[in-house]
C-alpha positions as CSV (number, residue, x, y, z in Angstrom):
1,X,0.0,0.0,0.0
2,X,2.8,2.7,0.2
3,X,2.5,3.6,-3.4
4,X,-0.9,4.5,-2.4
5,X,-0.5,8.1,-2.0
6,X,1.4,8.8,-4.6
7,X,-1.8,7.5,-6.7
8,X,-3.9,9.7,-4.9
9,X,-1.7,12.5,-5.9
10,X,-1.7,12.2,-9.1
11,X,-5.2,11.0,-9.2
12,X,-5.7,14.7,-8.0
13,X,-3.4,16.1,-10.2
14,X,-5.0,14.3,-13.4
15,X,-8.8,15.4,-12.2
16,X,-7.6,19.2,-11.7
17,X,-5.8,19.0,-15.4
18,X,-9.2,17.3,-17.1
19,X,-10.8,20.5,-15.6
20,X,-8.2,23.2,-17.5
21,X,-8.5,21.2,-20.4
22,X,-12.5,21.2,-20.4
23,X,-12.6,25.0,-19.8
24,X,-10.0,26.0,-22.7
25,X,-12.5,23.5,-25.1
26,X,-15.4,25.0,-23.9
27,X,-14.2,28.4,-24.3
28,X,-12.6,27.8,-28.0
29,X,-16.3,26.6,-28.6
30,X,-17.8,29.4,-26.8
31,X,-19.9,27.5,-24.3
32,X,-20.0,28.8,-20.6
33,X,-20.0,25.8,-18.7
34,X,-18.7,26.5,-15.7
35,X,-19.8,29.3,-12.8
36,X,-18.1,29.5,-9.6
37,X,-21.0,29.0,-6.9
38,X,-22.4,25.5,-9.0
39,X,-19.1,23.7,-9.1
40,X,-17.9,25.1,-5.5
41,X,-20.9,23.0,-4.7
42,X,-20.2,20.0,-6.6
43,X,-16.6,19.7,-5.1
44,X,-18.4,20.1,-1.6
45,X,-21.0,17.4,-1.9
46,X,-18.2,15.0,-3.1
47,X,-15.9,15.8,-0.2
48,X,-18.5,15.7,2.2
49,X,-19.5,12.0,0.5
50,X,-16.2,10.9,0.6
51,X,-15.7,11.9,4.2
52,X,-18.8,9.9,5.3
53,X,-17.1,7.1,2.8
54,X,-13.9,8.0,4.7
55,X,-15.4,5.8,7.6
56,X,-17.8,3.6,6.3
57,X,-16.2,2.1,3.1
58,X,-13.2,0.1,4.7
59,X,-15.9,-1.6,7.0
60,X,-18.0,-2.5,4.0
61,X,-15.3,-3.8,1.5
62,X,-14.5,-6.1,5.0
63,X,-17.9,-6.7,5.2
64,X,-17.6,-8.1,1.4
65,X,-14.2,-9.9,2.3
66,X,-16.0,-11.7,5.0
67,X,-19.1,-12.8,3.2
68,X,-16.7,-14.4,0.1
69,X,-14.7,-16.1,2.6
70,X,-17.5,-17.4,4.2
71,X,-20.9,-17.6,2.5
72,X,-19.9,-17.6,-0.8
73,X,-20.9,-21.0,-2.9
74,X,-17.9,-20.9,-4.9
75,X,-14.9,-18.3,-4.6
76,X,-14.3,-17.3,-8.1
77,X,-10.6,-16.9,-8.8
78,X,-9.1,-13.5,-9.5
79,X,-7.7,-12.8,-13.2
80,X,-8.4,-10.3,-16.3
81,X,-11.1,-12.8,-17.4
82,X,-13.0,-13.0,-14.3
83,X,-12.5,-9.4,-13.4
84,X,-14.4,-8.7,-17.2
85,X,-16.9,-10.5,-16.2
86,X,-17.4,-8.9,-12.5
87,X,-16.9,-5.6,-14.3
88,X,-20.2,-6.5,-16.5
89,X,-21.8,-7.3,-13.8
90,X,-21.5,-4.9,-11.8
91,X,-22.6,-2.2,-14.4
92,X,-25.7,-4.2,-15.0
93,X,-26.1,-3.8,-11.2
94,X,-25.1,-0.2,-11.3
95,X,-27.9,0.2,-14.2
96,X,-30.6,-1.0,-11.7
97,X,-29.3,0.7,-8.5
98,X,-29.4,3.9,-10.8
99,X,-32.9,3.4,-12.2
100,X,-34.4,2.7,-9.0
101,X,-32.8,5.9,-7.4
102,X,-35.1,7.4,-10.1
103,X,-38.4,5.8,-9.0
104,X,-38.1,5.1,-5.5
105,X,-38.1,8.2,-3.3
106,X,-35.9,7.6,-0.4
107,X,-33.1,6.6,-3.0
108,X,-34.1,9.9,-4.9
109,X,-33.9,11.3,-2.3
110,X,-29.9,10.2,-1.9
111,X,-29.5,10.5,-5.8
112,X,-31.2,13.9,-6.6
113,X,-27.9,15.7,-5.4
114,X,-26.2,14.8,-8.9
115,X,-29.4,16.4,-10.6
116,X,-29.6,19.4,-9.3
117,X,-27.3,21.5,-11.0
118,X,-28.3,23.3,-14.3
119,X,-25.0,22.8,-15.6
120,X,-22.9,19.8,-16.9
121,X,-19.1,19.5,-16.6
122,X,-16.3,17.8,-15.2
123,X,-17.4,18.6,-11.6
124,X,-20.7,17.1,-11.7
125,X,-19.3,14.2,-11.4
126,X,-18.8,14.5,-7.8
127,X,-22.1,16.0,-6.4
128,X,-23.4,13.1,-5.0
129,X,-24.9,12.5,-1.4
130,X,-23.2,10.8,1.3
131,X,-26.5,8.8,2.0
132,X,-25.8,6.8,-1.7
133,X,-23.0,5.1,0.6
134,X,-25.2,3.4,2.4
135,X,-27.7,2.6,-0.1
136,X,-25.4,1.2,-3.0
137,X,-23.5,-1.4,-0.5
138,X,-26.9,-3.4,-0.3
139,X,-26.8,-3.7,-4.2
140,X,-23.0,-5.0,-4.7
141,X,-23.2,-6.8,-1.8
142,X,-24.6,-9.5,-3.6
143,X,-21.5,-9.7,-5.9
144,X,-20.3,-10.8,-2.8
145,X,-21.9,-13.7,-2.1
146,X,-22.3,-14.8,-5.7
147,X,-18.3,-15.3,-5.2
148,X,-16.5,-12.5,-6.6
149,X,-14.0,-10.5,-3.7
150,X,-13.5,-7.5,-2.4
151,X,-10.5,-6.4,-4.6
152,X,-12.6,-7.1,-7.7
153,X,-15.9,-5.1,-6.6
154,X,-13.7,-2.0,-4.9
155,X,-11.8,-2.0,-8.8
156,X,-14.6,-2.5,-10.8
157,X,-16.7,0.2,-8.9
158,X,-12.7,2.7,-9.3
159,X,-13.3,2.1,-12.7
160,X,-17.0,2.9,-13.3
161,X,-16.4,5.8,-11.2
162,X,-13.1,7.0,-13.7
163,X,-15.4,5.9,-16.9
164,X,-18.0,8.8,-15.5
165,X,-15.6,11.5,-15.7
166,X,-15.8,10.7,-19.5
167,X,-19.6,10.9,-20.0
168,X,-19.9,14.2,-17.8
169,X,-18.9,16.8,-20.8
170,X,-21.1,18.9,-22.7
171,X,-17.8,19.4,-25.1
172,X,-17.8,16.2,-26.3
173,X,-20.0,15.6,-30.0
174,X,-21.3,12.0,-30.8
175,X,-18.8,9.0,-31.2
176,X,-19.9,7.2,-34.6
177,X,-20.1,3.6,-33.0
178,X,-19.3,3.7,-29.9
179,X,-22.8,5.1,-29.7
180,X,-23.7,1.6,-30.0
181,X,-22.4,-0.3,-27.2
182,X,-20.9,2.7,-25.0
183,X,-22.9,5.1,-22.4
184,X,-21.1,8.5,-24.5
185,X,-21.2,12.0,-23.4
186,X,-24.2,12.1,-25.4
187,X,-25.9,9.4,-24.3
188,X,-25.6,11.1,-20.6
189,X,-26.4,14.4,-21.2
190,X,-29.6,13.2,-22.0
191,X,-29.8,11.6,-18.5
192,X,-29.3,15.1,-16.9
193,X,-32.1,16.9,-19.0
194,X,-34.9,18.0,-17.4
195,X,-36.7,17.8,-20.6
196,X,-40.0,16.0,-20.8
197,X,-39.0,13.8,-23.8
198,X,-35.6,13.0,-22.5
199,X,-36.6,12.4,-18.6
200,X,-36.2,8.8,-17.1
201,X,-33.7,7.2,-19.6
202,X,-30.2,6.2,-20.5
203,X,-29.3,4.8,-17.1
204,X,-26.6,3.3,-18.1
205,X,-23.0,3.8,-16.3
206,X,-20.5,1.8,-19.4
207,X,-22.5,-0.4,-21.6
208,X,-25.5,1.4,-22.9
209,X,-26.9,-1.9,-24.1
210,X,-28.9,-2.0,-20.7
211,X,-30.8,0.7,-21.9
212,X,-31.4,-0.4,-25.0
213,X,-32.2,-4.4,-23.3
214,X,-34.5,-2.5,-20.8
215,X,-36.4,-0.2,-22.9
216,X,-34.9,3.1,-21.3
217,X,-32.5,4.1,-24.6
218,X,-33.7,7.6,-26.0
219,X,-30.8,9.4,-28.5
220,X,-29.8,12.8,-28.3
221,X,-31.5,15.1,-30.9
222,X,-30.9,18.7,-29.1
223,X,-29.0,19.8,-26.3
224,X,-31.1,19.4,-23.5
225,X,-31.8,21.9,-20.2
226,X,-30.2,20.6,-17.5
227,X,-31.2,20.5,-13.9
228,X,-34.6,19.1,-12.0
229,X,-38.0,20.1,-12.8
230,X,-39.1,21.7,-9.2
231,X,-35.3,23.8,-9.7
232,X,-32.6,24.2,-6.8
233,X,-31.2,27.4,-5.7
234,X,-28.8,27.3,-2.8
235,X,-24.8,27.3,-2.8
236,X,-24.9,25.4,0.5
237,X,-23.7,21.7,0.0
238,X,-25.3,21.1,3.4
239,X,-28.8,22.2,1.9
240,X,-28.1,19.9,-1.7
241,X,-28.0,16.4,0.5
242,X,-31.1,17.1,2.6
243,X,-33.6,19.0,0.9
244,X,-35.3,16.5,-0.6
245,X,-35.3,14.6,2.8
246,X,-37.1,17.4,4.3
247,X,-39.7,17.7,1.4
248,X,-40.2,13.9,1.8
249,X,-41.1,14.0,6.0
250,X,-42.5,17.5,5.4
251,X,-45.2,15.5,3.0
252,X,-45.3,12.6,5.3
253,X,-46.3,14.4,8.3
254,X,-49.0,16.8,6.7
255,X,-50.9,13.4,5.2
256,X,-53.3,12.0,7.4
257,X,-53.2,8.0,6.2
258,X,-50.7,5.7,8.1
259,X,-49.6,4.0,4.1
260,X,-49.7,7.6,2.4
261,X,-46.9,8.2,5.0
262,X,-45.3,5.3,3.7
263,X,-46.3,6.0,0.3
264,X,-44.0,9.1,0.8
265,X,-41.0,7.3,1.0
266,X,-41.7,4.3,-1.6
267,X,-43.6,6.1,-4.2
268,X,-41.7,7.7,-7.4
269,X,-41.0,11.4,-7.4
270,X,-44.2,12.4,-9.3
271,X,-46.1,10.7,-6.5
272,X,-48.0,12.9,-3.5
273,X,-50.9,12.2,-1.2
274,X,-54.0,13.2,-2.2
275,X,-54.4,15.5,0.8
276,X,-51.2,16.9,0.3
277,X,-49.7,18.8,-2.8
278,X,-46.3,18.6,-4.1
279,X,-44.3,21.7,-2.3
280,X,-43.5,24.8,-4.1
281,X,-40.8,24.3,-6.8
282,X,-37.8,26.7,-6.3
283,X,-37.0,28.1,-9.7
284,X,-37.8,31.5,-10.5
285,X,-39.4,33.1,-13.6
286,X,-39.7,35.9,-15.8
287,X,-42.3,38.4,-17.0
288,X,-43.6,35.7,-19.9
289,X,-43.0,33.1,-17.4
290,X,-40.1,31.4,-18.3
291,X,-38.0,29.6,-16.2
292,X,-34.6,31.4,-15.4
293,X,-31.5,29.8,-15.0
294,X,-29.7,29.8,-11.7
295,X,-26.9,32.3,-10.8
296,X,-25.8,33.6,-8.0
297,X,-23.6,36.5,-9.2
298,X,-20.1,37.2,-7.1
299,X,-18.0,39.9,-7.7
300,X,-14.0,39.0,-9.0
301,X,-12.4,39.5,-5.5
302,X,-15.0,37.3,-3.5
303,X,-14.9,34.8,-6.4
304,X,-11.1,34.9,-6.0
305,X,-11.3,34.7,-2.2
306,X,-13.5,31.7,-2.5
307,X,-11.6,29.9,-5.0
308,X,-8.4,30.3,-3.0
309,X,-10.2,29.1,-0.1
310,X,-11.8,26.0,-1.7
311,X,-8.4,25.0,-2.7
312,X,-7.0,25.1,0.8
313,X,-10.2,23.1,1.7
314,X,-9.4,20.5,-0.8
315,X,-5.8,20.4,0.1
316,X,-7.4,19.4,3.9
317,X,-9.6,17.0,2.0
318,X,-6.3,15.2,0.2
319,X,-4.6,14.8,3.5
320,X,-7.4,13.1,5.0
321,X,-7.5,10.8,2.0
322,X,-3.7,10.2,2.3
323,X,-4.0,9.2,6.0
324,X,-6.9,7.2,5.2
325,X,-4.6,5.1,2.3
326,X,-1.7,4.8,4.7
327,X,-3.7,3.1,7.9
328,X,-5.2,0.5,5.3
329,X,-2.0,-1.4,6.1
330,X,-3.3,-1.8,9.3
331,X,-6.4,-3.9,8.4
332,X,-4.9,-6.5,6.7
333,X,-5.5,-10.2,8.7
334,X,-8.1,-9.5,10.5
335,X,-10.6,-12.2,10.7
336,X,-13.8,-11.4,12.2
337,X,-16.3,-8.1,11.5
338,X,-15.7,-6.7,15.4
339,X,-12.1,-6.9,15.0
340,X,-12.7,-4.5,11.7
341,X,-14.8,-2.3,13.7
342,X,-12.2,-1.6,16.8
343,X,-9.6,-1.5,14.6
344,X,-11.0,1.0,12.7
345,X,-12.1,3.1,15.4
346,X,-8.4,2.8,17.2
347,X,-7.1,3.8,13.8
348,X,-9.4,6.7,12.2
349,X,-10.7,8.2,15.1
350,X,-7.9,10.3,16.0
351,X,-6.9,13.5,16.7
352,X,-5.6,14.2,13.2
353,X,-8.7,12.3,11.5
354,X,-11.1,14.1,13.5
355,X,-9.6,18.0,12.9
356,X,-9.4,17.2,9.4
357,X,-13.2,16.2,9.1
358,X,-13.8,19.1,11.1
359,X,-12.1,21.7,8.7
360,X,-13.8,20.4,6.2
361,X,-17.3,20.0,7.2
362,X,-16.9,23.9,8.8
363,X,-15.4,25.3,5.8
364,X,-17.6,23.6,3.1
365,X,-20.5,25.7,5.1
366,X,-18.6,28.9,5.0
367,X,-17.6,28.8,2.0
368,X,-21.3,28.3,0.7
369,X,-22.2,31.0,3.2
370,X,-19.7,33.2,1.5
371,X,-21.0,33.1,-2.0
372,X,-24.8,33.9,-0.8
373,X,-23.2,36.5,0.8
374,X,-25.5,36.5,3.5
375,X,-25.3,38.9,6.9
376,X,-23.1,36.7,8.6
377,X,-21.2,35.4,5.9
378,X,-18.0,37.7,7.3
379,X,-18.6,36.2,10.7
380,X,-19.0,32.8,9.6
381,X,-15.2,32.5,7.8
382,X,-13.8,34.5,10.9
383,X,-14.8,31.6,13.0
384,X,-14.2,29.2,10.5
385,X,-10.9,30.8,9.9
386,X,-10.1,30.7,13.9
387,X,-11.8,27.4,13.7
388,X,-8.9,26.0,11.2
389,X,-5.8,27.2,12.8
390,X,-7.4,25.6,16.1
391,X,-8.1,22.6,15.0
392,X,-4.7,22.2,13.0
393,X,-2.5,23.0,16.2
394,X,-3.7,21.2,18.5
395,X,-4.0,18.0,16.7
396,X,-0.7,18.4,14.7
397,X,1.5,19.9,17.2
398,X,3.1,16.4,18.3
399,X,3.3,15.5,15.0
400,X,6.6,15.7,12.9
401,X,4.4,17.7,10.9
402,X,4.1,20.5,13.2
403,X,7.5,22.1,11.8
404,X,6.3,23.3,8.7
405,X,2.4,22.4,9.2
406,X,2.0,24.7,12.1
407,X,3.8,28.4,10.7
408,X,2.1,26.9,7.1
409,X,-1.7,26.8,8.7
410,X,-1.3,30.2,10.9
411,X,0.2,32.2,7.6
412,X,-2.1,31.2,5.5
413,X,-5.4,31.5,7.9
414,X,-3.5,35.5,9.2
415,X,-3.3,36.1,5.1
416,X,-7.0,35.2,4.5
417,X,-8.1,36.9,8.0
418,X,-6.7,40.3,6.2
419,X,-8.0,39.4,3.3
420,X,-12.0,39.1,4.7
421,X,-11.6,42.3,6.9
422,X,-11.0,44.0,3.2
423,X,-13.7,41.8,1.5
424,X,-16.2,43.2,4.8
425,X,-15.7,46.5,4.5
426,X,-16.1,46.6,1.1
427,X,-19.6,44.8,1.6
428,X,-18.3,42.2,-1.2
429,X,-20.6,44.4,-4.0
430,X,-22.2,41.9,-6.4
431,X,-21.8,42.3,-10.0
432,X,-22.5,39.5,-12.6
């Protein structure tokens, strides 16, 4: 495992260069596909997801390990054939984990997340809900017992993950044949319309033949409007994972009927009591009313501020991931699922795990907080500011870290402490 964070690394560095060279197509062909508030809020929801994955994901692949070692008929063996055929199975699976997050309602209410943004880009790709965690290990864990291990389900699921990045462009034309067999850009974009004729198909992750098997294949004819029909309007990544969960028990509770209550929950989307209308949709419209696409506008220096910020964030977010990588050695011959569980507890919850969550989870708010530029928005990134160089001291300051970490976190936290007291007084004036 110790070329482990190097991987990461350049894993990292590889995403960020996919994102330059996305933004120099899309500006050669004169598409705006980026804004600053809606991929600030991707990034967040897939750090928060992977910090919630951070503790959970270990103890599931275990979980796996344990059921093929011990409930598994027949232990298939590991090699490139068997691994092809895990790999189609598992984006079969993946189609049918994905189409019933579209007509079930408490795994919409986990899947919406990627949906909500009205634009399409590299970024997407990670605005996904930490909830989906939970939900997609009682899919694959049947790949589990049908005999296929750990190693093969965690690459296969590495590599359907990589193969999205792909499909996530709105800079990428049709394909010629690999329209046929492949899930293409195009073939995805129409998944992320909003469009009546394009709603509820091409599911598909890799092979688009389970679309076309399962009757849910529609082809691109237009470019389609992106987002979901009731419209999302909030920066806050905090408000993307659980604003569907409120609409559901906000429905739930007005309904008078013990099963409509249920209903709620097991319906589709387009589903409501009778005695209780769908809630309000969000989006905001024009004179000829016309629905009007999202933007929060933020003026150069905030937008700076904020990106600078967000980086630091992510740079937290990477060191979390590189501890996490390193302590894997540790779970390697454990045989039973409490010896997992205490050793993952002894291992990740520690003083370095936990301030790392901590800047995260309190800076992905403040940022968001920041680009509404609400009242307390100043406030907010004081404390969180205060909140940072806290948390990285004390937890670090035993560490042979603390030589550089410590002067590293107080400099940069003093820099951007100036830097807000200018942005406050200047009442951060919004232009578009």
């Amino acid at each position: 495992m110790g070329y482990l964070p190097y991987v990461i690394i350049l894993g990292a560095v590889i995403v960020i260069g996919a994102l330059v060279l996305e933004s120099a197509v899309a500006k050669r062909k004169n598409l705006k596909i980026y804004r600053l508030s809606d991929s600030v809020v991707n990034l967040s929801c897939g750090m928060m997801e992977r910090v919630f994955d951070f503790f959970l994901s270990v103890l599931i692949l275990f979980g796996f390990h344990f059921i093929w070692e011990n409930y598994a008929p027949y232990q298939i063996p590991t090699n490139l054939g068997t691994w092809l055929i895990a790999l189609v199975v598992f984006d079969c699976i993946a189609y049918w984990f994905h189409r019933l997050s579209h007509e079930i309602n408490f795994l919409w209410a986990a899947h919406i997340v990627h949906h909500q943004s009205e634009e399409l880009n590299l970024t997407t790709v990670f605005r996904a809900s930490f909830f989906a965690v939970i939900f997609r290990a009682f899919f694959f864990v049947w790949m589990a017992f049908a005999g296929f291990d750990a190693f093969t389900i965690a690459t296969c699921s590495l590599t359907l993950g990589l193969f999205q990045l792909f499909t996530h462009s709105r800079v990428i034309g049709k394909l010629g044949v690999f329209e046929k067999f492949l899930t293409t850009p195009s073939h995805h974009r129409v998944h992320h319309a909003r469009n009546e004729k394009y709603m509820d198909h091409n599911y598909s992750h890799i092979f688009i033949v389970w679309d076309r098997m399962f009757g849910t294949f529609i082809t691109e004819t237009e470019e389609p409007d992106y987002g979901i029909t009731t419209g999302f309007e909030s920066a806050n990544a905090y408000n993307a994972a659980f604003s569907y969960w409120r609409n559901l028990f906000t429905r739930a509770r007005r309904t008078k009927k013990i099963k409509n209550k249920i209903k709620v929950f097991t319906k589709g989307p387009a589903w409501t009591p009778s005695d209780v209308p769908h809630l309000p949709n969000e989006y905001k419209v024009d004179k000829e009313g016309r629905r009007l696409h999202h933007k929060i506008p933020v003026g150069f220096e905030l937008g700076a501020y904020v990106l600078f910020n967000v980086a630091i964030t992510f740079g937290a977010f990477v060191a979390l991931m590189l501890l996490y990588k390193v302590k894997l050695d540790d779970l390697t011959g454990l045989s039973s699922m409490s010896e997992a569980q205490e050793t993952l507890a002894r291992l990740f919850f520690t003083p370095q795990v936990l301030a790392l969550v901590g800047v995260i989870l309190i800076s992905i708010f403040a940022h968001a907080r920041m680009l509404e530029q609400t009242k307390s928005s100043v406030y907010i990134d004081a404390f969180r500011l205060i909140a940072v160089g806290t948390l990285i001291f004390t937890a670090f300051n035993s560490t042979p870290y603390s030589i550089w970490l410590t002067p590293l976190t107080f400099s940069l936290c003093g820099l951007m402490f100036l830097w807000l007291i200018k942005l406050g007084t200047q009442r951060v004036p919004k232009i578009s």
